[in-house]
C-alpha positions in Angstrom: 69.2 -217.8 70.4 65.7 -217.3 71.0 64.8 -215.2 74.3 61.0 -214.9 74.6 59.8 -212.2 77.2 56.6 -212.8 78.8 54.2 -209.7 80.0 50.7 -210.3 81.4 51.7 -213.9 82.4 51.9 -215.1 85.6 55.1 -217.1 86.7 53.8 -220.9 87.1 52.3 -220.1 83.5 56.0 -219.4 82.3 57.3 -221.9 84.0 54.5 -224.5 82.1 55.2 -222.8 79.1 58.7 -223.5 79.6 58.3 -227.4 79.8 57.6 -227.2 76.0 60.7 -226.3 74.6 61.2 -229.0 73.1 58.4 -228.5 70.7 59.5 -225.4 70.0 62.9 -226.6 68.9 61.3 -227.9 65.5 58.7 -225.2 65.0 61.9 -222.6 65.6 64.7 -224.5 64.3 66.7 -223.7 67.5 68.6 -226.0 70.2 67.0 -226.0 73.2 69.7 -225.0 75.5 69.5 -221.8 73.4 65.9 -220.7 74.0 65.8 -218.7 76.6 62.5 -217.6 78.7 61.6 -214.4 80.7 59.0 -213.7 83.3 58.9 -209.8 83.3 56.4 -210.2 86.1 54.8 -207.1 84.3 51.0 -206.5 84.7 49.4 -205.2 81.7 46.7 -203.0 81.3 43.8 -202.3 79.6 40.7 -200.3 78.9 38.1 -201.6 80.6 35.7 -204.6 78.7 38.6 -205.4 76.5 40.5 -208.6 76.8 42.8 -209.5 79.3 46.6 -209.0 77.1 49.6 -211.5 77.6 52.6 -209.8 75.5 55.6 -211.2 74.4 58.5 -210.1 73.2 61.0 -212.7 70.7 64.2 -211.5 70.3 66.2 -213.9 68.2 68.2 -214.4 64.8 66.2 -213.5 61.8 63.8 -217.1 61.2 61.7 -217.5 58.4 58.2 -216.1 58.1 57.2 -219.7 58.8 58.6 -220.0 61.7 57.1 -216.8 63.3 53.7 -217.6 62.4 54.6 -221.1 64.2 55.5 -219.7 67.1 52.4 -217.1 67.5 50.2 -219.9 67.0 52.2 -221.6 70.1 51.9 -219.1 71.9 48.3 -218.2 71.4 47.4 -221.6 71.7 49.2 -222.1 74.9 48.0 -218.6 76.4 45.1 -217.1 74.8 41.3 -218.6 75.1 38.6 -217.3 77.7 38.8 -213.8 76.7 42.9 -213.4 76.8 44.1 -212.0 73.9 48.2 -212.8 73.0 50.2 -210.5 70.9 53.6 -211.3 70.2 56.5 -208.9 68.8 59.3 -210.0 67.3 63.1 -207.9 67.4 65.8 -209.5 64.5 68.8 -209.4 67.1 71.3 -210.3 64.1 75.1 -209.2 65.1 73.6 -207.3 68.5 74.2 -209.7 70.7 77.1 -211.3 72.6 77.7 -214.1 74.5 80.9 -215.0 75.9 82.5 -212.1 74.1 81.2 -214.3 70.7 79.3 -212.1 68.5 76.1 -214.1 67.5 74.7 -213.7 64.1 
């Protein structure tokens, strides 16, 4: 169950983000009624002349290194260009998270 956490983005770019799950269900391995996507609605800052910064936070189920670095370049390909940079942090969520008092993991 992938839930990706957006910082830095606004919410229609979340929203068009979210029309691609279905690419992401082969570049994850995940069913698409699993992925999950946030808009924290949080600004982030900066020093000033530095990039504008979207974050994002992936918790899921431990994936394959392959799968990460598929995702990042999703990501940064979907958000990053004309000076916005994307980082993306990852949290292994295996056997910390319940739903519908089913352990997951």
């Amino acid at each position: 169950m992938p839930i990706l956490k957006f910082n830095g983005a606004s919410e229609e770019q979340v929203k068009q983000y979210a029309k691609k799950i279905d690419e992401l269900v082969d570049l994850i391995i995940a069913k698409p009624e699993a992925i999950l996507m946030i808009n924290n609605n949080n600004d982030v800052y900066v020093a000033e002349n530095t990039n504008k910064r979207v974050y994002v936070e992936v918790d899921w189920l431990a994936r394959p290194e392959e799968a990460r670095t598929a995702l990042v370049k999703h990501l940064t390909d979907f958000f990053g260009g004309d000076g916005i940079t994307v980082s993306v942090k990852f949290t292994e969520i295996n056997k910390n998270l319940y739903v519908n008092n089913n352990r997951m993991g």
